[in-house]
Steps between C-alpha positions, in 0.01 A plus 500: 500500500774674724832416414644248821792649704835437429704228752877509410684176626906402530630173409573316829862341546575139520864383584584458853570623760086463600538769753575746226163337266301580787643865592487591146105386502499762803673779348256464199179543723679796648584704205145478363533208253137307438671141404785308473514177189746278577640311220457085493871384367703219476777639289620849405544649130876469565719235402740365785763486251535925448396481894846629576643788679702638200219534307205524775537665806258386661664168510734622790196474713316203385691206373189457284236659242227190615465633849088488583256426785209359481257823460195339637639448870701836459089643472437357810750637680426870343173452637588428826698819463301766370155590496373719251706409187362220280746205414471354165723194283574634155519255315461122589386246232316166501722284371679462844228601709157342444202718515339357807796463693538869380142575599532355838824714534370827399232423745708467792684790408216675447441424860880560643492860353130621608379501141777677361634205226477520148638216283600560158560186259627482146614246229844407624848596454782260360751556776283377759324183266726359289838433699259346748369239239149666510288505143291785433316358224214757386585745764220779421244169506681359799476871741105527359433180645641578786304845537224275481597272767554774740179677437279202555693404824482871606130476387340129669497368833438136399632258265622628167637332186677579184613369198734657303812509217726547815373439818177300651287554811313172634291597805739764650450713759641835628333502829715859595335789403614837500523769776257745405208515198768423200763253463864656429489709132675346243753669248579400202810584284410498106629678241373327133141420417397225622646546857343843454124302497573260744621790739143713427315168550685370834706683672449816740797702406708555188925569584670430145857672498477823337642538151347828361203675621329481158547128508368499879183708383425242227576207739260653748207533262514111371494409850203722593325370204516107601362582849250716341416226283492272784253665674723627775507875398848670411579636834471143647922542406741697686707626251865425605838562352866425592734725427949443507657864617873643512485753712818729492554952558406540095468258187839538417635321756209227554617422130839477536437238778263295300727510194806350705312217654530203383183370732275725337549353202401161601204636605465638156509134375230434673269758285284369235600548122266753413733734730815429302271563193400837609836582473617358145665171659475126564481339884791338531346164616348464155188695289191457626653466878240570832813573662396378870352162396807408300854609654646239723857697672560153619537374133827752396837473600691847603602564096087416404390730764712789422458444154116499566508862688733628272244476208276657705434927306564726768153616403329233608688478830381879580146388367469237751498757800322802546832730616606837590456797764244433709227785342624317161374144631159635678419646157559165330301352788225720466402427109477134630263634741327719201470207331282385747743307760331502863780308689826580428819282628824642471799266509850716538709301316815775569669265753519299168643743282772665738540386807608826618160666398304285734505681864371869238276307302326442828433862546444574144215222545308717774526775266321272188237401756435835634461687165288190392243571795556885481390470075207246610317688747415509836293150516819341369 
């Protein structure tokens, strides 16, 4: 079987003004780009009370850190905009979206943009559940229900019902169908076993966040096997993988601006235990921490929060992004894509890092892309 071509995609931005959402969606069909993921947030990693121009500049601009649209209306637009690129949400959960409203949404989307959607689900993130007052008991059992849901809706013109832990079906109908042969593709982001099986068994395409590439390879291979084993074949999965750069003239200096920002290292929190344990320490939220499902920056006052960041190694912070001159980051890019990786999203997280980096990091992004294609081959 011959290897698929590689499609590189950009994260797509989502604070106002909309003009510049929808410009950005036009630059990115322009300079080559295959998708753009939007992310589905209610909150940011940072807590409001460190949300302060002495210690973030950033916060000279935008009174806020909790500053989000809506990303599946910002989709719509895009489409309306573009029309080669495909538009995709990256992640949105059902917890606060329930799978046939999200069916019939991906649907019409799937519609808006000519066939170019692609929806990608996972468990659910703390920061946009639990200040809300939403419970997510049994979320892996919860999001394979779901799955389920959506493919039978996808799948039946008439009346349809369901009975499970989580949700129930009692003579539903999803009388919208798609635009062409297939309904939208579904990703899935999983990283531990079990989400690894339900990914192979249900979903179209596989975008975990990248951690190492050895880890990625293994990953890959478990979720092969379950749609091998459920008689869809193991290239019924497009093998997916989102990937945090700094982007800076060498690695010197893209660490230097990682190790003096204090945002990166709430977005270290958010890394699972077994990345603090690679490197000889504890998460700081407590052992045995999944990182993303557990820190709340609405819960800490300014002390808690800096306190938080501050036991954060410096390690771990320059583990959490792939960094460094841009021929540094396309290598590190590529041995996700030895490792199997088919569609690659790269989310420049520089503006985060130093401010002053961002307007380079945008041409140091071009050249990541280009020696990407360039080391892929001419069907890339």
């Amino acid at each position: 079987m011959q290897p698929a071509a590689l499609e590189i995609a950009a994260a797509g931005p989502m604070r106002p003004p909309a003009d510049a959402v929808v410009g950005a969606s036009r630059r990115r069909e322009e300079q080559g780009f295959d998708a753009i993921w939007w992310p589905d947030h209610m909150l940011h990693w940072f807590p409001q009370a460190i949300w302060t121009p002495d210690l973030v500049p950033q916060a000279l601009r935008q009174p806020s850190p909790h500053v989000w649209f809506d990303p599946f209306p910002v989709v719509a637009a895009a489409g309306a905009a573009t029309e080669r690129i495909r538009l995709a949400i990256g992640v949105t959960d059902m917890v606060r979206r329930h799978p046939a409203s999200l069916a019939q949404t991906a649907l019409t989307l799937d519609h808006l943009t000519g066939g170019r959607f692609m929806l990608g689900v996972g468990t659910g993130e703390a920061i946009n559940l639990a200040p809300f007052g939403l419970s997510n008991r049994r979320p892996l059992g919860r999001l394979e229900e779901g799955l389920q849901i959506m493919r039978l809706l996808f799948a039946t013109e008439g009346p349809v019902d369901f009975a499970g832990d989580h949700f129930t079906l009692d003579g539903a109908v999803m009388g919208l169908g798609a635009i062409g042969a297939t309904p939208p593709p579904i990703w899935m982001a999983a990283h531990r076993p079990r989400g690894l099986d339900i990914a192979g068994r249900l979903a179209d395409g596989w975008l975990p966040l990248g951690t190492t590439p050895e880890d990625y390879r293994d990953g890959l291979a478990r979720v092969r096997a379950a749609a091998e084993a459920a008689g869809r074949g193991t290239d019924a999965i497009r093998p997916g993988v989102y990937l945090r750069v700094v982007l800076a003239d060498d690695r010197r200096q893209a660490e230097a601006a990682i190790d003096a920002s204090l945002l990166m290292r709430f977005i270290a929190l958010t890394r699972p235990s077994e990345r603090y344990e690679a490197f000889g320490a504890t998460h700081p939220i407590g052992p045995g921490s999944a990182g993303i499902t557990d820190f709340l920056p609405t819960r800490q006052d300014r002390a808690e929060a800096l306190a938080l960041a501050e036991a954060v190694p410096a390690e771990v912070v320059r583990d959490t992004v792939i960094h460094g001159a841009p021929d540094e980051v396309a290598a590190q890019v590529g041995a996700f894509v030895a490792a199997g990786a088919r569609h690659v999203q790269i989310v420049n997280m520089t503006p985060l890092a130093d401010p002053a980096l961002a307007a380079a990091s945008e041409e140091h992004l071009g050249g990541v892309v280009a020696a990407l294609r360039a080391a892929a081959g001419p069907d890339a």
